[in-house]
VOPAGU-2260 file (C-alpha; in pm, 1 decimal, decimal comma):
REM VOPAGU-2260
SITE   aa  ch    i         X         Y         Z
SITE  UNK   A    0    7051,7     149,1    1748,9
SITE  UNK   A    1    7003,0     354,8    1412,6
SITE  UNK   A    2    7278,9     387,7    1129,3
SITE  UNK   A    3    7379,1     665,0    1090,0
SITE  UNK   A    4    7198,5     916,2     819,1
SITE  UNK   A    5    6854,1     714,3     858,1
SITE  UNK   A    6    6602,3     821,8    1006,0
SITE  UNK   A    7    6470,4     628,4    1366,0
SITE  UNK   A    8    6154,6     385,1    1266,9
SITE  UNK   A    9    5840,1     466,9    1360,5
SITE  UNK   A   10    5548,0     237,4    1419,8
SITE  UNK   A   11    5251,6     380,1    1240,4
SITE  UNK   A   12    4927,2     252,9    1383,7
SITE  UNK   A   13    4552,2     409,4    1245,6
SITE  UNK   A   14    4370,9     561,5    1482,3
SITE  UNK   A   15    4038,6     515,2    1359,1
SITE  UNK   A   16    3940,4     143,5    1259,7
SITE  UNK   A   17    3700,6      60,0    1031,3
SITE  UNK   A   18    3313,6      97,3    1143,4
SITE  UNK   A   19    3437,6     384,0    1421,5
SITE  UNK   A   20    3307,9     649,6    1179,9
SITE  UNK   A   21    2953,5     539,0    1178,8
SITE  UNK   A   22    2971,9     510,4    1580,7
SITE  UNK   A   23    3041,2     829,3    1599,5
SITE  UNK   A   24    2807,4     959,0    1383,3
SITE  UNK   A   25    2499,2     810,4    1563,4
SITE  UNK   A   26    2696,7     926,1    1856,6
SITE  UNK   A   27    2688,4    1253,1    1713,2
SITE  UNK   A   28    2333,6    1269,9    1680,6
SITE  UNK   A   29    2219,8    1129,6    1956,6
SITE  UNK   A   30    2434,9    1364,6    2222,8
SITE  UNK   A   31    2283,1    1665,5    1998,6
SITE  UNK   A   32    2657,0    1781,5    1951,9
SITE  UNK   A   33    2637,1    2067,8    1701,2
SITE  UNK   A   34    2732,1    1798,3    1381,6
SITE  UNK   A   35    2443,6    1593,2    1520,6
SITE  UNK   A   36    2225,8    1885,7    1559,9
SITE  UNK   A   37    2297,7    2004,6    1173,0
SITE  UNK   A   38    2205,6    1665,2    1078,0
SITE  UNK   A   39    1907,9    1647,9    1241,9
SITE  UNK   A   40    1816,5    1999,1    1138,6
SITE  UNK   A   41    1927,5    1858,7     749,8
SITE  UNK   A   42    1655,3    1611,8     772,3
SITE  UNK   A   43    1355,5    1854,2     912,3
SITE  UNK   A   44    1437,1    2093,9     681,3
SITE  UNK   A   45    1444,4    1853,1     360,3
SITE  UNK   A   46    1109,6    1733,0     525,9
SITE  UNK   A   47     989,1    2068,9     520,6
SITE  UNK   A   48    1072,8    2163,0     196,1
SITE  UNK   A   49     906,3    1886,7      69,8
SITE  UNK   A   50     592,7    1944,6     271,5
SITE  UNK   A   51     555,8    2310,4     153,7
SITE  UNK   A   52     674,7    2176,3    -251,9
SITE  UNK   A   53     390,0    1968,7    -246,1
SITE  UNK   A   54     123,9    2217,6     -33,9
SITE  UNK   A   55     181,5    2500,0    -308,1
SITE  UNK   A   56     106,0    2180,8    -562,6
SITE  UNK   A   57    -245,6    2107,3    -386,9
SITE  UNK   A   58    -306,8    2519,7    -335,8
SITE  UNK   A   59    -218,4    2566,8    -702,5
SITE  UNK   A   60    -468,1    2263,5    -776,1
SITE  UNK   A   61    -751,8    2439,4    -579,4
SITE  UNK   A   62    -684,7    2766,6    -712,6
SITE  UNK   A   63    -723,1    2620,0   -1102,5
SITE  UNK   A   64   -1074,0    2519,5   -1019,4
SITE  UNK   A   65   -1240,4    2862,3    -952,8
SITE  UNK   A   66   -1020,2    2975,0   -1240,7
SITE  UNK   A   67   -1178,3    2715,2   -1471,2
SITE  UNK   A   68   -1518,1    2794,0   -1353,6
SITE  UNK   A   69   -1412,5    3189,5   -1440,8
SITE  UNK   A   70   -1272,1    3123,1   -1819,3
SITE  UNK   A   71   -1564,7    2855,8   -1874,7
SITE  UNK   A   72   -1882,0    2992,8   -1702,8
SITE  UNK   A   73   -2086,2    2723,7   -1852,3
SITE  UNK   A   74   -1890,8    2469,1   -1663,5
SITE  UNK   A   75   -2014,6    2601,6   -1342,1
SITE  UNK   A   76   -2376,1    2555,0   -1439,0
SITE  UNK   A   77   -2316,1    2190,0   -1583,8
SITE  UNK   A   78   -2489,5    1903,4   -1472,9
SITE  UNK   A   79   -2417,0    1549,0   -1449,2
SITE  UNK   A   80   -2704,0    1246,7   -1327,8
SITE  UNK   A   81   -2869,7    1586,6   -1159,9
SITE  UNK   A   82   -2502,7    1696,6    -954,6
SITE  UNK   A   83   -2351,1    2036,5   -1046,5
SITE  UNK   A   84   -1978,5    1979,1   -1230,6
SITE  UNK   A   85   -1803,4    2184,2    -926,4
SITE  UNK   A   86   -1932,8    1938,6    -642,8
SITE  UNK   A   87   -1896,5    1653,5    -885,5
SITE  UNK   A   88   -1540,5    1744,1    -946,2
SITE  UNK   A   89   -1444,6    1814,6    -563,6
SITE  UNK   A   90   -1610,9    1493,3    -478,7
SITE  UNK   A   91   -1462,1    1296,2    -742,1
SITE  UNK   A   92   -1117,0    1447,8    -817,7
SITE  UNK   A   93    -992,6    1647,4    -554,8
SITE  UNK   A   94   -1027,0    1389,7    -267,7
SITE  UNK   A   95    -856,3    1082,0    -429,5
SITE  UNK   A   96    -552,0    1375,5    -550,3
SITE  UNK   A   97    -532,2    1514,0    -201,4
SITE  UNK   A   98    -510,4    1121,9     -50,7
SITE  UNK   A   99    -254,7    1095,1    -323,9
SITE  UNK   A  100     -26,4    1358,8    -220,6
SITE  UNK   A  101     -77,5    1232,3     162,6
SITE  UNK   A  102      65,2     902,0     -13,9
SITE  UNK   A  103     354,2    1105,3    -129,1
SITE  UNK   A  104     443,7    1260,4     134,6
SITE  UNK   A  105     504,8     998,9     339,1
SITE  UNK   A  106     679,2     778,6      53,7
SITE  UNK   A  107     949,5    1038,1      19,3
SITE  UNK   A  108     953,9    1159,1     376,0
SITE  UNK   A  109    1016,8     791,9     480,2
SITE  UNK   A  110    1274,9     754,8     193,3
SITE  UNK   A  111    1448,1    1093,2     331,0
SITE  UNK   A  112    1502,5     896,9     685,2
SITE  UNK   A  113    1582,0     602,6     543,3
SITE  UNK   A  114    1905,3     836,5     323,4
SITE  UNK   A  115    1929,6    1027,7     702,7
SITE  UNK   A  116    1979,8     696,1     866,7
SITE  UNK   A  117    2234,5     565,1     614,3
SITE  UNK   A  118    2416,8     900,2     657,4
SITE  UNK   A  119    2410,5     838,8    1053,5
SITE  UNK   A  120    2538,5     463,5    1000,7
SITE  UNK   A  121    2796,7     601,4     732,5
SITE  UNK   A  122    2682,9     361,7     467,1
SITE  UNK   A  123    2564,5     613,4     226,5
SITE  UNK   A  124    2184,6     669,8     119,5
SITE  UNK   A  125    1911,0     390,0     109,7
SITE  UNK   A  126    1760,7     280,3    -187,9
C-alpha cells in the first residue's frame, strides 16, 4: 500500500551488465549483422588506404629517378667501381626502401587490427 500523493516504487534493475557490450560486439561481427559488417568494412578500408598512401609513396620514388637522370644527364652516364649510377642506385637504394615499406605496411596494418580488435572487445584501441 502507497500513501497517498506518492508515487508507487519501482525497482530499477540495468539491463546491460558490465562486459555485455563487448559480447555483443564480437557477436556483431562475427554474425556479419550490418554493425559487424561496417566494422569489418572500417578495417579493410583503413587497410586499403594505407596500402594505396604508401604505393603512390614507392611510385612517386620510382618516378624521381628517371626525373633525376632528365635534370642531371651526367648522372646517367656516371660510373662507380665500373657499374653505371642508375643500376647502382636500383640495386642499392631502391630494394632495401621497397623492403622497408613492406616493413611498414605490415607494422601499421597489424597495429590497425590490433585498434579493430580492441574496438570489437570494447576496450578501446591497442597501443
Amino acid at each position: 500500500m502507497t500513501k497517498p500523493g506518492r508515487p508507487q516504487r519501482q525497482r530499477i534493475v540495468l539491463a546491460h551488465r558490465r562486459g555485455t557490450r563487448a559480447v555483443h560486439t564480437r557477436v556483431e561481427v562475427q554474425e556479419q549483422t550490418e554493425v559487424g559488417d561496417a566494422l569489418v568494412r572500417g578495417l579493410v578500408r583503413a587497410q586499403l588506404g594505407l596500402a594505396l598512401r604508401l604505393a603512390a609513396v614507392v611510385a612517386g620514388g620510382m618516378a624521381a629517378l628517371p626525373l633525376i637522370n632528365a635534370v642531371f644527364p651526367e648522372l646517367s652516364g656516371a660510373t662507380v667501381f665500373g657499374v653505371r649510377l642508375n643500376w647502382l642506385t636500383l640495386a642499392v637504394l631502391i630494394y632495401p626502401a621497397l623492403y622497408g615499406v613492406g616493413r611498414l605496411f605490415i607494422r601499421l596494418a597489424e597495429q590497425a587490427e590490433r585498434d579493430f580488435v580492441g574496438v570489437v572487445d570494447d576496450e578501446g584501441p591497442h597501443r
